[in-house]
NUZAZA-972944 format. One record per residue: residue in three letters; y, z, x of N, C-alpha, C in turn. Coordinates in steps of 0.05 Angstrom, whole numbers. Layout:
# NUZAZA-972944
  aa    n.Y    n.Z    n.X   ca.Y   ca.Z   ca.X    c.Y    c.Z    c.X
 ALA      Y      Z      X      Y      Z      X      Y      Z      X
...
***
This chain:
# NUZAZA-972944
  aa    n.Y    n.Z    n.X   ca.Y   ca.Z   ca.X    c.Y    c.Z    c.X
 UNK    157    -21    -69    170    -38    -50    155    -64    -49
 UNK    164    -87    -52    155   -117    -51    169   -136    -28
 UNK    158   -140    -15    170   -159      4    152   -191      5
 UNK    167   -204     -1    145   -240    -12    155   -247     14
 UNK    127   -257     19    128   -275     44    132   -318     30
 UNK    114   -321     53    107   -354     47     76   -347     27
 UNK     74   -364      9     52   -363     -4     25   -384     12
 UNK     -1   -366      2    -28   -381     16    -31   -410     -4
 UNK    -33   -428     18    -43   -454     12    -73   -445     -3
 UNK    -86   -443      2   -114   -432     -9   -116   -406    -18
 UNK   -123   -415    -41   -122   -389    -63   -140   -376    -52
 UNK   -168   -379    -57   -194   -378    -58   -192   -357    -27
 UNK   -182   -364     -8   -175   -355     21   -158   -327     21
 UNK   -142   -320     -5   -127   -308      1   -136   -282      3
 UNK   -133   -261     26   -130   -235     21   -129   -220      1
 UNK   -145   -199    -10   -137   -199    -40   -150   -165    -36
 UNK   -134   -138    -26   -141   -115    -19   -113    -95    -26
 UNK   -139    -76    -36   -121    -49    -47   -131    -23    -23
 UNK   -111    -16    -21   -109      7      3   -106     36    -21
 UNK   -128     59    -30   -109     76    -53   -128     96    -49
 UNK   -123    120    -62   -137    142    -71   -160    149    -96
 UNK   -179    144    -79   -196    147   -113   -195    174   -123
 UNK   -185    191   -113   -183    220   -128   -161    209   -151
 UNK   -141    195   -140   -108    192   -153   -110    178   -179
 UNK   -108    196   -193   -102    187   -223    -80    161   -228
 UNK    -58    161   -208    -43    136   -218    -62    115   -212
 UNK    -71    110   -184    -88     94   -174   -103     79   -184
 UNK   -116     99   -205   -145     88   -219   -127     77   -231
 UNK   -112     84   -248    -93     79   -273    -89     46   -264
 UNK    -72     35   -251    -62     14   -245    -78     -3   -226
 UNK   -112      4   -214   -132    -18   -221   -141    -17   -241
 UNK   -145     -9   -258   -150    -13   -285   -137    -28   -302
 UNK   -108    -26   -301    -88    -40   -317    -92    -68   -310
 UNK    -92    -66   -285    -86   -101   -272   -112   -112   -268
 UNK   -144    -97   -269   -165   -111   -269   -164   -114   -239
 UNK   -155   -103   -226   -158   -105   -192   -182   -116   -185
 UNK   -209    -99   -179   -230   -100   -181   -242   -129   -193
 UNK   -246   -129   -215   -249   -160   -227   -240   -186   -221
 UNK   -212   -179   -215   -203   -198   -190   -202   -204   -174
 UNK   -236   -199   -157   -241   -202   -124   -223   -180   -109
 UNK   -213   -160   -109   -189   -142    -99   -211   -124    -82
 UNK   -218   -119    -48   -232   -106    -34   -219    -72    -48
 UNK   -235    -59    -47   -215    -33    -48   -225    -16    -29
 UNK   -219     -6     -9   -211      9      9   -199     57      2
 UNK   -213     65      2   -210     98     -9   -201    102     19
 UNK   -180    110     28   -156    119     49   -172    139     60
 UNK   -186    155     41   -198    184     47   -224    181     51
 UNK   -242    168     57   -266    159     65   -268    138     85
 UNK   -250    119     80   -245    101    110   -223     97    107
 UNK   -200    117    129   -182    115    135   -167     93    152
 UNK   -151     81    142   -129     62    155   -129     59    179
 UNK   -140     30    201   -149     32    227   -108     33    232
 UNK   -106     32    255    -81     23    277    -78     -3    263
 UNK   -106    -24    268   -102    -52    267    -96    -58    237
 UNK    -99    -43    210    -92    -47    196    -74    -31    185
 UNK    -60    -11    196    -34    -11    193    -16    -28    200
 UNK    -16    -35    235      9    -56    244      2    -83    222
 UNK    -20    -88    205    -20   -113    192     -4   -104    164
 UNK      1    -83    152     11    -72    133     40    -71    144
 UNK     60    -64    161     81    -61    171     97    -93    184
 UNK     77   -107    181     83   -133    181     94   -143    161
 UNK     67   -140    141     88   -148    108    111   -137    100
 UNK    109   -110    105    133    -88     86    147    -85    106
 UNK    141    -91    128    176    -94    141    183    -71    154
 UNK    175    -46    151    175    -19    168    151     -1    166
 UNK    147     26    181    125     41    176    137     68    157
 UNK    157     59    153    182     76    136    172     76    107
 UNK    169     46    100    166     34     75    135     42     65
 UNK    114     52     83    102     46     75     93     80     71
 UNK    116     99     76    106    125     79    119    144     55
 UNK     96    159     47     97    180     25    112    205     30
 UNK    142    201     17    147    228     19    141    252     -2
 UNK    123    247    -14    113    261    -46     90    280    -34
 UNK     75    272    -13     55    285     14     71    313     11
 UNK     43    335      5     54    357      0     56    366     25
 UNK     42    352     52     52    365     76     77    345     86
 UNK     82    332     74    113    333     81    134    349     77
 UNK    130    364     65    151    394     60    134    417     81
 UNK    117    418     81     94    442     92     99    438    128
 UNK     97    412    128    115    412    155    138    409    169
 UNK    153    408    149    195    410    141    193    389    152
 UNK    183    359    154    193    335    160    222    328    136
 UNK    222    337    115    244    340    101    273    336    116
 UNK    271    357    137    287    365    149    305    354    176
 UNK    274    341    186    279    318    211    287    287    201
 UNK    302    277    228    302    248    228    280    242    235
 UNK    263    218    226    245    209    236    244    184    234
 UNK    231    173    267    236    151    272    204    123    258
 UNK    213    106    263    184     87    254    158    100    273
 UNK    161    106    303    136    111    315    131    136    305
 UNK    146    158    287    136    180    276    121    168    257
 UNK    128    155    231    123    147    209     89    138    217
 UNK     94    119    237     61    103    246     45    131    251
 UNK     54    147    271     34    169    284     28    187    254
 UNK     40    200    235     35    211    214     14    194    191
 UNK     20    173    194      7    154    166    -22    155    182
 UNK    -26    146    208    -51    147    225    -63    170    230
 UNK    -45    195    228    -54    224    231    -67    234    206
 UNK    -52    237    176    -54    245    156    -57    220    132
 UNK    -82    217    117    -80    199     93    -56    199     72
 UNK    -57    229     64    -40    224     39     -1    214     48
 UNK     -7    217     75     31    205     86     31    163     80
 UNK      3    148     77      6    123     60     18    128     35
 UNK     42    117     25     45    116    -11     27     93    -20
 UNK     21    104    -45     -6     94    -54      2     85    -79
 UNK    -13     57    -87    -24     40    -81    -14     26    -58
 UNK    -26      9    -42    -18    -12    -20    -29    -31    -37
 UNK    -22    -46    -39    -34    -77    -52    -25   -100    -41
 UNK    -46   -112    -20    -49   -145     -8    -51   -161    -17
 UNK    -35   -172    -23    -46   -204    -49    -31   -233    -26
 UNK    -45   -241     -1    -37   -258      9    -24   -245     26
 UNK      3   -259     30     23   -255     49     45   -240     38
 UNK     41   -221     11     52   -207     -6     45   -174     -6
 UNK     64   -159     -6     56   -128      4     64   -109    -28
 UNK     54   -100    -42     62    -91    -59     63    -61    -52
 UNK     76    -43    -49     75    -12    -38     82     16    -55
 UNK     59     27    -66     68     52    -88     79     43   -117
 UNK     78     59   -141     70     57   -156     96     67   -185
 UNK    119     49   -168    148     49   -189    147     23   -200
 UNK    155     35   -233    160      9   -244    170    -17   -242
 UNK    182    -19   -220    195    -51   -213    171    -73   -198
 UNK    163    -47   -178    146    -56   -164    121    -63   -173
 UNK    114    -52   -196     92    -59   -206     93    -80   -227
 UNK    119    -85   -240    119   -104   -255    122   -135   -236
 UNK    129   -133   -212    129   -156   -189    103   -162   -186
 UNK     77   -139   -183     55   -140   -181     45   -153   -202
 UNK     47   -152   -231     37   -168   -246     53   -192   -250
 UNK     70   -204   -244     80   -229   -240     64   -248   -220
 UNK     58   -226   -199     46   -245   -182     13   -252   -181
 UNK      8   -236   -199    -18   -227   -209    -24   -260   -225
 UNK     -6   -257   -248     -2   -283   -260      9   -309   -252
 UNK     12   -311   -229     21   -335   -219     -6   -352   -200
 UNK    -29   -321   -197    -52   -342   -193    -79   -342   -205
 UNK    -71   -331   -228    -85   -332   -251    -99   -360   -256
***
């Protein structure tokens, strides 16, 4: 999921953070590909320091819901038949804040730009934008 905001006047200024799983094999996979790390990119392990409130509502800002920013691949999302329910955004917030693996992973901050999980469109947006401040 990509949602482009206004771009940062100052590069050098810009936010530049990965939200991911270091157990997660895609994860590693795609800082690796993109040189995350090498590129000033904070990285953040979900499962060792978990996602405050205050930086969720700043993640739900960019991407636009707490919907967007939630994993239904989370093996306790079947284990708890959320499958099955409607669920609303203040569910989505209380689960992502309750349980790590309900973030889809990668989160990637590049500015005022939200890059979210790890489908090919989305990732090829990510390296577009990757290269635009190259």
């Amino acid at each position: 999921m990509h949602r482009p905001l206004t771009a940062c006047k100052n590069i050098n200024k810009m936010v530049k953070k990965v939200y991911c799983l270091s157990t997660c094999s895609t994860c590693s996979r795609i800082l690796k590909d993109f040189a995350l790390e090498r590129k000033g990119f904070a990285l953040q392990d979900i499962k060792t320091q978990p996602v405050s409130p205050a930086e969720l509502e700043q993640l739900k800002a960019l991407a636009g819901s707490y919907e967007a920013l939630f994993s239904r691949r989370a093996l306790k999302y079947k284990e708890l038949g959320l499958k099955d329910r409607s669920l609303t955004d203040h569910d989505y917030k209380k689960l992502i804040l309750e349980e790590y693996t309900f973030l889809k992973r990668p989160v990637v901050v590049l500015g005022k730009k939200i890059f979210v999980g790890s489908e090919k469109k989305n990732l090829e947006l990510l390296g577009q934008a990757l290269a635009s401040i190259s």
